[in-house]
GUZAKOL-868958 format. One record per residue: residue in one letter; z, y, x of N, C-alpha, C, O in turn. Coordinates in steps of 0.02 Angstrom, whole numbers, plus 50000, padded with zeros to 5 digits. Example, Ala and Ser with C-alpha at 12.3 -4.5 7.8 and 13.67 -1.06 7.14 Angstrom:
<nodes>
A503904971650660503904977550615503904983550660504234983450712S503544988850642503574994750684503945000250645504025005750670
</nodes>
This chain:
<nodes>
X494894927648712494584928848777495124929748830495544934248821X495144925148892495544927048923495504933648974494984936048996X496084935548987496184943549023496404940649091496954938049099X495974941249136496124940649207496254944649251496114944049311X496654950849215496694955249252497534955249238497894958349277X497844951349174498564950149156498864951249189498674949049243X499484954649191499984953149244500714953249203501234954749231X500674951749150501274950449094501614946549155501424943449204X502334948849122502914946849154502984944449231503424940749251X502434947649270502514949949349503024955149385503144960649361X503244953549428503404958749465503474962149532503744959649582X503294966149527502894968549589503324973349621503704977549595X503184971949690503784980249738503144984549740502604982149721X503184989549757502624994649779503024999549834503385003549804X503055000249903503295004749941502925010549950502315010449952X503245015149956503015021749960502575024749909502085028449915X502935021449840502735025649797502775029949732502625028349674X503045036349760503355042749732502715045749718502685051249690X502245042849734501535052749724501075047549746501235041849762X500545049849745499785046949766499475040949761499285039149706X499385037149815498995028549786499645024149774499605019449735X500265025549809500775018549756500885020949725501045017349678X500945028049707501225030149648500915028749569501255027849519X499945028849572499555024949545499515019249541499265016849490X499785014249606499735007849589500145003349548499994998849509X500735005949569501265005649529501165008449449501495005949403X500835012149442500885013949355500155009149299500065007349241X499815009149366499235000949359499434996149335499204992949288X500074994649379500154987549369500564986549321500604981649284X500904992149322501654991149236500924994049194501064990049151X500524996049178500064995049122499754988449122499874986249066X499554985749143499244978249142499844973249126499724967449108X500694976549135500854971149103501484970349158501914966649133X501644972349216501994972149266502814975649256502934981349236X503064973049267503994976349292503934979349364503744975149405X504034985149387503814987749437504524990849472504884995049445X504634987449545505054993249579504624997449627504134994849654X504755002849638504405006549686505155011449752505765011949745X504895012849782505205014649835504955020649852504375022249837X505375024649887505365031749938505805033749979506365031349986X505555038350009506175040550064506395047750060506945049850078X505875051250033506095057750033505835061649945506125066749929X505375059349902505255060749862505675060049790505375060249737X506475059249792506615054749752506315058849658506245055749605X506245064549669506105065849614505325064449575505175065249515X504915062249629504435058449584504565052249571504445049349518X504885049449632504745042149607505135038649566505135032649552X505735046749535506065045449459505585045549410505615041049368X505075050449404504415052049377504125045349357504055043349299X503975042349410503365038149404503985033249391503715029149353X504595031149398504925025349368504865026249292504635021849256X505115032749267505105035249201504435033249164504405030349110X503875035349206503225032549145503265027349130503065025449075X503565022349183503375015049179503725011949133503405007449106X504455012949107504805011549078504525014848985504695013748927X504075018849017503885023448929503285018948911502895019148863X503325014148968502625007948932502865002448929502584997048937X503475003648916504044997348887504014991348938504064985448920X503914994049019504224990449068504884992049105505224997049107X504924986349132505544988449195505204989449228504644987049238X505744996449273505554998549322506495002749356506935006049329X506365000249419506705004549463506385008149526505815007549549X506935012349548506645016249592507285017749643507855019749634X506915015849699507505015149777507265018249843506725018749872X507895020049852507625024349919507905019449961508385015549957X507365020850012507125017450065506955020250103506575024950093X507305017450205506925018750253506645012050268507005007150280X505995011750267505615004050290505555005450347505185000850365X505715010350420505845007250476506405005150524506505005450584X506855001750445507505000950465507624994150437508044994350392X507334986850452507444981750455507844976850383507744972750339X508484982750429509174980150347509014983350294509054980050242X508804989850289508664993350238507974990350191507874992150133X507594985950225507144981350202507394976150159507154975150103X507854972950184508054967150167508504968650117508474963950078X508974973350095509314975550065509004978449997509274978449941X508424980750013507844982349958507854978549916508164978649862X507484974649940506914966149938507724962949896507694960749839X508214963149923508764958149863508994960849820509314957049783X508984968649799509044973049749508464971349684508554970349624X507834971449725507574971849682507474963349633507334962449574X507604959049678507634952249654508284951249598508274948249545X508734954249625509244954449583509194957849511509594955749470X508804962249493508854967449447508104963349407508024960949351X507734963949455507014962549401506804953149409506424949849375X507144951549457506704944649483506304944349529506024949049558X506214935649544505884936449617505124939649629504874940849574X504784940949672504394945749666503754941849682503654937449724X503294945049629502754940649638502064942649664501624938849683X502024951049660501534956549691502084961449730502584964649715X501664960149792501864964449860501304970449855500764968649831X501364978249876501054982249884501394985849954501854989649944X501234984950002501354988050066500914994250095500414994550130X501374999450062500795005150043501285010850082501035016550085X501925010050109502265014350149501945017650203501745013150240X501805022350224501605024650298501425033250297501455036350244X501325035050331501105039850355500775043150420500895039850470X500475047550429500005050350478500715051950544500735049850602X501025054650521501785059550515501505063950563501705069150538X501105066150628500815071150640500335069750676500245063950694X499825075850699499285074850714499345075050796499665079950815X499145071350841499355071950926498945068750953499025062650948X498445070950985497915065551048498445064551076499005066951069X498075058251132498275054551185498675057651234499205055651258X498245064351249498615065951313499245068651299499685068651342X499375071251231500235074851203500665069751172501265070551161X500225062551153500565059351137501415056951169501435055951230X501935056251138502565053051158502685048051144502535046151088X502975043951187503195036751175503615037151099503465033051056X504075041651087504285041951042503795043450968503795040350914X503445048650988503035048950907502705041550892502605039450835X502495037350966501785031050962502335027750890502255027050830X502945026050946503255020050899503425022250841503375018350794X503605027150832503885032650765503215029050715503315024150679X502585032250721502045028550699501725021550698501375019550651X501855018150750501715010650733502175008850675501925006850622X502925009650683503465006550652503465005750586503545000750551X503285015550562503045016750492502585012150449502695009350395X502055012250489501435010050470501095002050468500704999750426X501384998950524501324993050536501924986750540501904981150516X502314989250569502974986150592503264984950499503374979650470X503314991550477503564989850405503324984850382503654979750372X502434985750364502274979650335502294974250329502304970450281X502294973750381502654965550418503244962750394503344957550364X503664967850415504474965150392504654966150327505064963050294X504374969750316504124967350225504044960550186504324956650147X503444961550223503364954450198503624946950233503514941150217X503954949550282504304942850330504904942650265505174937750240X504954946450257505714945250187505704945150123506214944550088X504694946150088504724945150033504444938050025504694934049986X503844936250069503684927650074503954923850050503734921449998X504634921250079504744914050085504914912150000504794906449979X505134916549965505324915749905504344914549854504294910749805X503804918049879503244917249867503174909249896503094904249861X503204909349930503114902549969503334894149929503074888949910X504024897649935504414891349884504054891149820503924885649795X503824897749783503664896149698502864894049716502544892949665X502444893249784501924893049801501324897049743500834894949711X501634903449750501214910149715501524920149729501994924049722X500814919349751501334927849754500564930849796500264927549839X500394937549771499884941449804500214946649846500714949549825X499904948349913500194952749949499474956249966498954953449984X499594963849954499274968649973499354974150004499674978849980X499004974450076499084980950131498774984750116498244982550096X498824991950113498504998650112498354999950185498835001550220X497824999350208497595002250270497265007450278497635012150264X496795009150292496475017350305495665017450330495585013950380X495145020150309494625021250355494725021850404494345018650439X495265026050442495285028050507495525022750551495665025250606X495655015550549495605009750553494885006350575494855001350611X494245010350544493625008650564493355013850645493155012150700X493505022050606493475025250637493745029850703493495034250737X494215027350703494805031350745495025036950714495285041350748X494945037650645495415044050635494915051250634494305051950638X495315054650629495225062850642495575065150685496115062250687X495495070450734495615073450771496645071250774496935071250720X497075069750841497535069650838497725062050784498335061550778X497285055650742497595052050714497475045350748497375040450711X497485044850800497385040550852498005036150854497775030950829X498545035150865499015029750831498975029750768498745024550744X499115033750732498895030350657498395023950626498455018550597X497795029450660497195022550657497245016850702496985011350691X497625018350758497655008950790498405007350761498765004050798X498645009250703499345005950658498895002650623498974996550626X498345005050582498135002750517497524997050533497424991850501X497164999450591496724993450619497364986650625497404982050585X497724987450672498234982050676498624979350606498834973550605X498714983650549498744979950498498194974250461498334968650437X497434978250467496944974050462497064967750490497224963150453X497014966950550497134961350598497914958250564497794952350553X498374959150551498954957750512498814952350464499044946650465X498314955650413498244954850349497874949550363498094944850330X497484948250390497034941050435497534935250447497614930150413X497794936850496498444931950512498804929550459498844923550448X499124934650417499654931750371499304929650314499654925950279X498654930950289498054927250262498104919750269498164915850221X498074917850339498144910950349498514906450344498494900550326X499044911550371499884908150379499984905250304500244899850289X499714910150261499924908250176499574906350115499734906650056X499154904750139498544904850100498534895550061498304893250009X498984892150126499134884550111499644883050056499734878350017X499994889750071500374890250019500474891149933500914889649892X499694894849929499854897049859499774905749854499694909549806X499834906849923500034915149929499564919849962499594920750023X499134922849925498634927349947498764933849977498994938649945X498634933950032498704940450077497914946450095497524944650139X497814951050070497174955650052497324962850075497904964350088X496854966950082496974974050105496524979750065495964978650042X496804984250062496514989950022496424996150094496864999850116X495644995450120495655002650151495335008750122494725008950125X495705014450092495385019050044495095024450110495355023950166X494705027950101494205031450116494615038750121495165038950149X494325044050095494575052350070494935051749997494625051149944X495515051850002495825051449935496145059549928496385063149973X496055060949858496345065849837497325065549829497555064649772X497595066049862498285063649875498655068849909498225072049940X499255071649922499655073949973499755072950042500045076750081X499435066050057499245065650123498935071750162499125075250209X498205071450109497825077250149498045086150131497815090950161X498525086450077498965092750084499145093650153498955098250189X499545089050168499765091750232499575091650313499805094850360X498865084850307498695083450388497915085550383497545084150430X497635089350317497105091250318496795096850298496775096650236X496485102450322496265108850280495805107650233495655101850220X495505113350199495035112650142494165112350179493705109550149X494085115750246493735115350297493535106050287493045103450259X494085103450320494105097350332493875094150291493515089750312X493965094650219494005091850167493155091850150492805086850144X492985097350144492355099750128491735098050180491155098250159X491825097050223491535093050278491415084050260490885081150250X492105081150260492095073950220491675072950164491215068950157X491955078250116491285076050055490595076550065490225073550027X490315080650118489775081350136489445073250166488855071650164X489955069450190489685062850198489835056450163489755050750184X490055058450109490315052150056489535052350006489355056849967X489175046150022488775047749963488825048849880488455052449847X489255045649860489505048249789489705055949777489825058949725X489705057549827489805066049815490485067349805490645072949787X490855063549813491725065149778492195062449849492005058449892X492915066549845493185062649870493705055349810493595054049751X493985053549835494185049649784494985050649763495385053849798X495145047149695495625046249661496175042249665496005036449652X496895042749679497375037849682497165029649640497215023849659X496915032549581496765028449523496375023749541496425017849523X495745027049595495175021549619495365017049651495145011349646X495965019449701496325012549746496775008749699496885002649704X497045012849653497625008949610497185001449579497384995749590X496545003349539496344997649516496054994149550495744990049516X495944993249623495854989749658496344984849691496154979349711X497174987549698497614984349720497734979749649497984974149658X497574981849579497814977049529497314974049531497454968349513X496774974249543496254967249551496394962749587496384957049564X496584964049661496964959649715497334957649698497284951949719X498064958249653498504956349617498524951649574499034948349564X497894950849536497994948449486497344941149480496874941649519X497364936249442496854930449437496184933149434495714929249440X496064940249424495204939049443495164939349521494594940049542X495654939149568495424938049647495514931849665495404931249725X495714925349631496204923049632495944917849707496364914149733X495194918249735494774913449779494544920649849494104920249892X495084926949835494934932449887495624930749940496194930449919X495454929949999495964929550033495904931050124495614927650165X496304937650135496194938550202495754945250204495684948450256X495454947450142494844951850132495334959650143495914960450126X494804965650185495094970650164494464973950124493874972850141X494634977950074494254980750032494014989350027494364994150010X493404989250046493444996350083493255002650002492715001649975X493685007949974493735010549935493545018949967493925023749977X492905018349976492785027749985492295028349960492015032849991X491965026549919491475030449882490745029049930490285032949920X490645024649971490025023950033490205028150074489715031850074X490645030750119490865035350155490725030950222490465033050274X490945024950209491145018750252490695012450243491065008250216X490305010750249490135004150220490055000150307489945002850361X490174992150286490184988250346489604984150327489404979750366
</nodes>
């Protein structure tokens, strides 16, 4: 019976993930079969962690620190990791953050771009430098992590955030097209209320407990729930999905 979910002898980058949904996606995809590098900037001791499991399921795996809103430090990645594991065949563009909470009117020019750059700008130049090598082997899945608050505007103070991750949506459309002639599927993962460190730090238990009150499944959700969703996008059972973002909250969200 064939397994369409395979990802034997793939290999996949995963950014930003030391803890939470890359940190799951990444341990997804080296179980299905994947060589996994993953990236961070400040966590390095998980995302020794999460290199370590991956390697205890008799994959490769490295683990690199990274600032993704630093161009060279992209590109410098992206040929590390080609060099060590091979060219790369699953993209996970899962870097970003809230980094703080600020309406409009306190907003600074400096925090906006601080936040686009993270969030959107990375992804991009990400993948402006992992492509062309997808391109040439005419195969390679690329997947954005975007956000409910992309539908919604956020929570209180996440108002650039959510127009970073809406604009990745719109991203993921475009470079959908651009590559799609190619061989090269471009898709989006927007998760809902995830149980993660995110909301350690940009959310109370108030907050929290309010959200579940409107998720009909009654839960918030699991790194794990988005993880097997980015290895579905990844792998030959999507293989006719392209351009799609995939909304992961439990009915919190439905379009």
């Amino acid at each position: 019976m064939t397994n369409y979910l395979d990802l034997s002898n793939k290999v996949a980058l995963v950014t930003g993930a030391s803890s939470g949904i890359g940190a799951a996606s990444a341990k997804v995809l080296a179980d299905l079969g994947a060589n996994v590098a993953i990236t961070y900037l400040q966590n390095q001791a998980g995302a020794e962690k999460v290199r370590d499991e991956i390697i205890a399921l008799g994959r490769k795996a490295i683990a690199l620190h990274a600032e993704f809103r630093d161009p060279r430090q992209i590109a410098a990645t992206v040929s590390r990791v080609t060099d060590e594991l091979g060219p790369i065949d699953i993209l996970v563009n899962n870097a970003g953050s809230l980094v703080e909470r600020k309406g409009n009117l306190a907003m600074t020019d400096e925090l906006w771009n601080d936040v686009i750059n993270l969030n959107l700008t990375s992804a991009m130049a990400c993948t402006r430098v992992v492509a062309p090598s997808m391109v040439a082997r005419k195969s390679g899945a690329i997947i954005n992590v975007v956000s409910i608050a992309a539908h919604t505007g956020g929570g209180p103070g996440a108002g650039a955030y959510a127009a970073a991750k809406a604009g990745l949506i719109a991203l993921t459309k475009a470079e959908a097209k651009e590559f799609a002639p190619h061989g090269v599927r471009v898709n989006a993962i927007s998760p809902g209320t995830i149980d993660t460190p995110f909301h350690e730090v940009f959310s109370t238990p108030e907050m929290i407990r309010n959200t579940i009150a409107t998720i009909p499944l009654g839960r918030i959700g699991t790194p794990e729930d988005c993880a097997k969703v980015v290895a579905f996008l990844a792998s030959d059972a999507a293989s006719f999905l392209v351009g799609e973002t995939i909304e992961v909250n439990g009915g919190q969200f439905m379009r």
